[in-house]
Each structure stands twice: as C-alpha cells, then as structure tokens.
C-alpha positions as CSV (number, residue, x, y, z in Angstrom):
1,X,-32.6,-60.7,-59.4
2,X,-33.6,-62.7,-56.7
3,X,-30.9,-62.6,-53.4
4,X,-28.7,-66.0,-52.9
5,X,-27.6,-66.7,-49.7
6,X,-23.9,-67.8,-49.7
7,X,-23.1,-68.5,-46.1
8,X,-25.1,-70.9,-44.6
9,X,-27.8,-69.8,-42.1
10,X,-28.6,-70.6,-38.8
11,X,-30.8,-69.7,-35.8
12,X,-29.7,-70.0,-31.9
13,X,-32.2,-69.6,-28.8
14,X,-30.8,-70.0,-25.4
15,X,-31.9,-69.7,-21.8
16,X,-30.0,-68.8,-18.4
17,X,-30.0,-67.0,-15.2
18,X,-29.8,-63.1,-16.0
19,X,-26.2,-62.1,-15.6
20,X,-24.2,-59.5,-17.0
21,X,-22.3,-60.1,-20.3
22,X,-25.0,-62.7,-21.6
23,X,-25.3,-60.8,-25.0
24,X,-21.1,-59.4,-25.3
25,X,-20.4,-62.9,-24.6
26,X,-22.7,-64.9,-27.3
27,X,-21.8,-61.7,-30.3
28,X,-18.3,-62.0,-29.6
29,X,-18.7,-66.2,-29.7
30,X,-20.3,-65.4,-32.8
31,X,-17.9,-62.5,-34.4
32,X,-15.2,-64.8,-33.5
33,X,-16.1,-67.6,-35.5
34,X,-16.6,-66.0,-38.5
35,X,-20.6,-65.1,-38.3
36,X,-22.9,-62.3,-38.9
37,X,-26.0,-61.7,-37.0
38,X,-28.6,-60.8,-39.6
39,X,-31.0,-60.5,-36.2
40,X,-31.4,-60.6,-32.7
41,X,-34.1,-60.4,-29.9
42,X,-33.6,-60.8,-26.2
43,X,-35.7,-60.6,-23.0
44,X,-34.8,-60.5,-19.5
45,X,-38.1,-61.9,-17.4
46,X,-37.5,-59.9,-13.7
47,X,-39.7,-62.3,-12.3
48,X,-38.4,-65.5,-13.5
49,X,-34.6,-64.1,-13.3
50,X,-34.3,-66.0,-16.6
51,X,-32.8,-64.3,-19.7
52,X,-33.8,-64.9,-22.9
53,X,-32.4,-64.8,-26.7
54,X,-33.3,-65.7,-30.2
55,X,-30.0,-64.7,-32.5
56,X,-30.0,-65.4,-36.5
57,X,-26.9,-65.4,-38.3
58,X,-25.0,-66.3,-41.2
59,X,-21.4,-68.6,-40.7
60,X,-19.5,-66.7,-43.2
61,X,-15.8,-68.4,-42.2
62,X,-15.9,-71.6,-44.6
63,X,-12.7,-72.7,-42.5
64,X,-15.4,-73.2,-39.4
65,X,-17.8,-76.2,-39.8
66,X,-20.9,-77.0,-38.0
67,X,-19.7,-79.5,-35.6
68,X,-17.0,-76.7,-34.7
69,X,-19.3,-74.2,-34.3
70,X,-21.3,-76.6,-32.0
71,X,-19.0,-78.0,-30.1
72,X,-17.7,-74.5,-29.2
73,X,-20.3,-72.7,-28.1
74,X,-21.4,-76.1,-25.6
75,X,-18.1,-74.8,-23.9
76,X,-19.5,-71.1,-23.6
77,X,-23.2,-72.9,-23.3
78,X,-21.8,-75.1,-19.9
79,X,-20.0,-72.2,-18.7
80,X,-22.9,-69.8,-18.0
81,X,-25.2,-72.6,-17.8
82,X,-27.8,-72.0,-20.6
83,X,-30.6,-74.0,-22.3
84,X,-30.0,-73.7,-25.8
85,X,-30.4,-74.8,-29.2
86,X,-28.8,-74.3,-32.4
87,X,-31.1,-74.6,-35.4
88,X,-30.4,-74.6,-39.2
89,X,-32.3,-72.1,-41.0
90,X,-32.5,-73.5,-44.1
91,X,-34.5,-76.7,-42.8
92,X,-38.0,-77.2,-43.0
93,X,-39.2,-79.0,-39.7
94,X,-41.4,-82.3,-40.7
95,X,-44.7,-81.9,-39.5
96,X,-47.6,-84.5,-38.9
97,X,-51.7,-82.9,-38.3
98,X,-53.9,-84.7,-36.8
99,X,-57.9,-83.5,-37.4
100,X,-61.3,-85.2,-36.6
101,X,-64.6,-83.8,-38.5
102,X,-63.8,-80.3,-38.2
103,X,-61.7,-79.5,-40.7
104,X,-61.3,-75.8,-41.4
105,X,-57.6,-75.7,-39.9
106,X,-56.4,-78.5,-41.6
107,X,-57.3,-77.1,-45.0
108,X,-56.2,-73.6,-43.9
109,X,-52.4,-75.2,-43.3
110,X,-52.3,-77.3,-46.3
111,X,-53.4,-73.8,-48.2
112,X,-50.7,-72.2,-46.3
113,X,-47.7,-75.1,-46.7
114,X,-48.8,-74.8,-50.4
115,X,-48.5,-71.4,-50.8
116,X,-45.0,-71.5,-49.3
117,X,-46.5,-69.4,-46.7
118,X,-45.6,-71.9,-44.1
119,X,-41.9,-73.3,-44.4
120,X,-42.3,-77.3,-43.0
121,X,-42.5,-80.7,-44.8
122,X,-46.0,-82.2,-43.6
123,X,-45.9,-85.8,-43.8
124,X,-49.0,-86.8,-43.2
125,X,-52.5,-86.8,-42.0
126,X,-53.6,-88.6,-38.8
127,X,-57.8,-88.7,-38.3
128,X,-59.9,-90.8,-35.8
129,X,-62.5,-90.2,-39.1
130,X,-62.4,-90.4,-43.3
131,X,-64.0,-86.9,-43.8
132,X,-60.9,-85.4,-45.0
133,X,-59.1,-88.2,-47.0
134,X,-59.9,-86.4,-50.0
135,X,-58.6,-82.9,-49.3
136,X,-55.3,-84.8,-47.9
137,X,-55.1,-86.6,-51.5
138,X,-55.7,-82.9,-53.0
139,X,-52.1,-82.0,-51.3
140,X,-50.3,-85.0,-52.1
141,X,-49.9,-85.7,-48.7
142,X,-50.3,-89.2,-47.0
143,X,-53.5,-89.8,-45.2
144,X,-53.7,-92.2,-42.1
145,X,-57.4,-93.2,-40.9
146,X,-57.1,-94.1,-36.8
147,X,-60.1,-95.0,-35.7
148,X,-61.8,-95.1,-32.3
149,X,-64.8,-95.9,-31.8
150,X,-66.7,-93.7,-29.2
151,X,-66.5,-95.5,-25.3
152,X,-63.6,-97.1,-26.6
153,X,-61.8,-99.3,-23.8
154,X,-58.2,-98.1,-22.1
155,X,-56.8,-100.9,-24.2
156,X,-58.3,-99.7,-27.9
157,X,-56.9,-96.1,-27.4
158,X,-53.4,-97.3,-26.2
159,X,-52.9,-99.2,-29.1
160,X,-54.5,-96.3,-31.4
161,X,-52.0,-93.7,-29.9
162,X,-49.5,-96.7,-30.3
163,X,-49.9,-96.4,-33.7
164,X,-49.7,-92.4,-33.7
165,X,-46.3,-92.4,-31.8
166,X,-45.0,-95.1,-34.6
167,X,-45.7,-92.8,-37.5
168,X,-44.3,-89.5,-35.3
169,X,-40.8,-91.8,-34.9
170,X,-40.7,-93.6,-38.3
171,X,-41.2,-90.1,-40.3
172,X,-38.7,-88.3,-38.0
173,X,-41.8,-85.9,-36.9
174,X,-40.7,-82.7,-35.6
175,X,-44.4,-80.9,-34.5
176,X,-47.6,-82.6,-34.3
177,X,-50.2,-80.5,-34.7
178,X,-53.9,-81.0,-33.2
179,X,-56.0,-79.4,-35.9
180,X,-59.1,-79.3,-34.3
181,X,-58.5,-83.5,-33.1
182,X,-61.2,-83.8,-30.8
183,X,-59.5,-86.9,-28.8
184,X,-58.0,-86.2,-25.3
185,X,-54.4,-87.6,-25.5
186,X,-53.1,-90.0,-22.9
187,X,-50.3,-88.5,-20.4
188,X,-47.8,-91.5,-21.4
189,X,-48.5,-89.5,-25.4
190,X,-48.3,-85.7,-24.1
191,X,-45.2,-86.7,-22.1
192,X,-43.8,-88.3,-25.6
193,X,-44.7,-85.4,-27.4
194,X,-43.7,-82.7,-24.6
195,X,-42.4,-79.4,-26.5
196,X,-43.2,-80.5,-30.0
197,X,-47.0,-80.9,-30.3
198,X,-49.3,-77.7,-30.3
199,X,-53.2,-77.8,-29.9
200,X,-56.1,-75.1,-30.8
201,X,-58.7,-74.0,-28.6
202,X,-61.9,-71.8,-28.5
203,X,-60.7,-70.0,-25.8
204,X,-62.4,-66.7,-24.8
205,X,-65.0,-69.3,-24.0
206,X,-64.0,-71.3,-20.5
207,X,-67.3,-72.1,-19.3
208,X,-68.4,-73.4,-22.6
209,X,-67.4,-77.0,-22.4
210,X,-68.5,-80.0,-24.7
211,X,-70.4,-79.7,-28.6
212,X,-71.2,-76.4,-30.0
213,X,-69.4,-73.7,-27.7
214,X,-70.3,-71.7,-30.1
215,X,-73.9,-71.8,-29.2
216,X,-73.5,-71.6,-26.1
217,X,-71.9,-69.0,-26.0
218,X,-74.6,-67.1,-28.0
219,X,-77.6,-68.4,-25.8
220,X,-75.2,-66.3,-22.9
221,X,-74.4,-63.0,-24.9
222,X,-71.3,-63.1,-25.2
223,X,-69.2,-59.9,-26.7
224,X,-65.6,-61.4,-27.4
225,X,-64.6,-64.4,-28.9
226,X,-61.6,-66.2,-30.0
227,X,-58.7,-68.8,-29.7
228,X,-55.4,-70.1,-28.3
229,X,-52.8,-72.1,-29.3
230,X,-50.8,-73.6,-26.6
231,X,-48.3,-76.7,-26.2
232,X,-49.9,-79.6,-25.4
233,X,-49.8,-81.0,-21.7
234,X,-51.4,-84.1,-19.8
235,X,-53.8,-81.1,-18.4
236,X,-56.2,-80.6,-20.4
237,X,-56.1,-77.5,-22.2
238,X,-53.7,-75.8,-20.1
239,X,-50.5,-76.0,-21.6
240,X,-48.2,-73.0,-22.2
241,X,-49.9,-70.4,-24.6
242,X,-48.3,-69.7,-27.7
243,X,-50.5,-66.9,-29.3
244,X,-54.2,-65.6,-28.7
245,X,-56.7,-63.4,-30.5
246,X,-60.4,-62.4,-30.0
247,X,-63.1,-60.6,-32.5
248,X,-65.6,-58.8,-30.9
249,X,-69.3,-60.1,-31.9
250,X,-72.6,-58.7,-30.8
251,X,-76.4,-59.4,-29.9
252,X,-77.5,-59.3,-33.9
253,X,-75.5,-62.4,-34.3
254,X,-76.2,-65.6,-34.6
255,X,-74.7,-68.7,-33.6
256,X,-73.6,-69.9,-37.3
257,X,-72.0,-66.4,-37.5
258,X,-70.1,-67.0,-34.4
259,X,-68.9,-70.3,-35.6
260,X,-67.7,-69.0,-38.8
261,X,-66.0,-66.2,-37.4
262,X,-64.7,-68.4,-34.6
263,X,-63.1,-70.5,-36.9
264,X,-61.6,-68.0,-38.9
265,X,-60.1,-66.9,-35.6
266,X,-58.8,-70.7,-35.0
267,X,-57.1,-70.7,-38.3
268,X,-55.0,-67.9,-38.0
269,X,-53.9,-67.7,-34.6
270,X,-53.0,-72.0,-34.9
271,X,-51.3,-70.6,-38.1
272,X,-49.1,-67.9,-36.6
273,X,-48.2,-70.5,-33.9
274,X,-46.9,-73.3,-35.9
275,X,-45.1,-70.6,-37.8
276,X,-43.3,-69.3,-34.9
277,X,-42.6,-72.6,-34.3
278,X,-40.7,-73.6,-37.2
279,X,-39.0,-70.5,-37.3
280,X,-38.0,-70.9,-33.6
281,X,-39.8,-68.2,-32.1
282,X,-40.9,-69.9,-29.3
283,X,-38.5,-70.3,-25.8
284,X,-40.6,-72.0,-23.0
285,X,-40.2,-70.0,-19.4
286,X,-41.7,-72.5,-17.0
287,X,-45.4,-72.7,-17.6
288,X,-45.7,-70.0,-20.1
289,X,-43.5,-68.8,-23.5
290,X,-41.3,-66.1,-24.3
291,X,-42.4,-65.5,-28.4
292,X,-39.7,-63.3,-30.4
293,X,-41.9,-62.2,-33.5
C-alpha cells in the first residue's frame, strides 16, 4: 500500500554567520515543537563565513500550528541573525515559461510536469512568437502570444514586459522560467523578478555569441559542450549558476549533431534546476548558490 503522510510536511533553509550551536539550536527548535527531521543538509562556506542549512521535517504535535511554529522560530531566527525561509512541502510552486522559436525545453518541462516528474502548477505560456500555441493547448495550459517586433522602440518592450509582470502578479507566479526566450529582459524586470526567475544558456561556449553557437563552435573544434542554468540578473548571462553539465563531442561531428546534443544537454540541466528549485534546494551565497541535492 502506498505510504500516507499524517503530519504535515515542511521544508526550512536558513543563512547566518558560522557560529557554534547553529545546528543543536535549530534540532532542538525543532524536537521541541513537536517535529521530526525526515532530512538535513548543511554547509559551512570558510570563505564566505556564512553557514548554510536545508532541514525537512514533519510537525507531528497537532497542538502546534503553523503560525506558532512561525512565529517562534523568527524569535530564534532574529536571535542569531539568519536569512531564512520556511516552506510547505506539500505545495506545488506556480510557475510561468516563457519560450521564443526554440522550443525543445519547453516541451521537455511540460513532458516532465505531466509525468509528475516535476512537482509545480505551470500557469501559463508567455512567447514573443505562435510556434508553440499548439503544444501549450496539448497540456491544457494557457498560452499568451507577446509580441515584439524586431528593433522594437524602448517604449514597445516596456509595455510588452508590462504585460509579463501583470500575468507573473495576477497568477501569483512563483518562478519564471526562460525556456530558451531569446529577448534580453529590462533591469527594472530582472530586479522584479530577482530570486524567482531562472534562465538556460549554452555555456561551455563563451565566445560564441549571437545565431547558431552551435556552429560556431564546430567551425572552431570544439571538444566539450554544454549548458547552465543560473538566476537571472540585469547582466547578461551572469547570474548565479544553479547547475552545469558538458558532453564531450569530437571532429566527426557535425554541427546538427552538436545542436541536438546541445539541446539535450539544455533540457536536462534547466530541468534539474527548476526542480531544485521547487523543492528548495537552492540557498543564494552572494554571487553564486549553495545546491543541497
């Protein structure tokens, strides 16, 4: 028989200045409300001085609600001066993907959300194009067509992203994902977004800039390629990194072959990233992440 969960879930991350007692104090928090930790990760960064912890448990004391439960561990939370958050398991953030003409993350996540592989509610697609309305309708999942028409004026693209940041706060959006949206985003839209929107990027390839980095890297020779997905900034491309991963290639390949196994690459490592997302994975450390997997 399938195993109920009785108590309900939860997940904490928090941040602070490495100290002694940071873990004894948070278990006992935690033992002395009435929870179980079903399991924990922590990292101390020697560098940063920062210490780092990702705790799931289950609130087994019904007596103990989750205002309670909130409330007191702000008290312990202002005492040793963390950043944290305290997340309920058992919800599935809402999630809106934005694509262009390149669509072979976006299908690879709807595949994923549909095979309950990936644990989010995606309400909606967002495209400057109508290549993908169809696959969208496939899902069940609403469909938004944002146009911008190439040289468009300072004007045009405020009022497009304008639109954007109305469906992101009228659906409650959690994570925005940039599924291959080939549109640079405004610094007033990454700031609105900071923390909660996640872009790919054929990495492995930095002085491949512009249409078809995939052939350009051939007509160079290159032996690695790959991808990273990193938070998105109002610098291009240089947000915090999330995940990476490479394949090697070789001389007998050809550029289609490289695109293809590029974007196989794209899909999995954007995939691992929104996952560890969702399942709060993710703890920023200045300009880079701490990932518990």
């Amino acid at each position: 028989m399938p195993m109920t969960h009785l108590h309900p879930e939860y997940i904490l991350t928090l941040s602070c200045v490495d100290q002694r007692g940071i873990v004894h104090r948070v278990s006992g928090f935690l033992a002395d409300h009435g929870c179980n930790i079903i399991d924990s990760a922590q990292f101390g960064d020697g560098q940063s001085k920062l210490f780092f912890m990702r705790v799931h448990f289950s609130a087994e004391d019904g007596a103990i609600s989750d205002a309670t439960l909130r409330d007191d561990f702000a008290t312990l939370g202002a005492s040793m001066q963390m950043q944290w958050q305290l997340h309920d398991a058992a919800h599935k953030p809402r999630v809106l993907l934005m694509v262009s003409k390149i669509g072979h993350c976006l299908n690879d996540l709807l595949f994923r959300h549909r095979s309950g592989l990936l644990p989010v509610e995606i309400m909606g697609v967002v495209s400057n194009h109508t290549d993908f309305y169809q696959l969208a309708a496939s899902y069940n999942i609403p469909f938004h067509h944002l146009p911008l028409a190439p040289g468009a004026s300072v004007d045009a693209k405020r009022a497009q992203e304008q639109r954007i940041m109305e469906l992101v706060d009228s659906q409650k959006i959690e994570l925005v994902v940039l599924a291959r949206y080939m549109q640079i985003l405004s610094q007033e839209l990454c700031t609105a977004l900071e923390g909660r929107a996640i872009n790919i990027h054929h990495s492995f390839l930095p002085s491949f800039k512009g249409a078809k980095p995939y052939y350009q890297a051939h007509e160079r020779g290159v032996k690695l390629i790959g991808a990273t997905a990193h938070f998105v900034t109002g610098t291009l491309d240089e947000g915090p990194i999330i995940e990476q991963d490479v394949e090697r290639v070789d001389h007998a390949m050809g550029p289609d072959t490289l695109t293809s196994i590029g974007r196989d690459v794209e899909c999995v490592v954007l995939a691992r990233a929104v996952k560890w997302f969702v399942e709060h994975r993710i703890v920023l450390n200045g300009h880079k992440t701490v990932v518990f997997k």
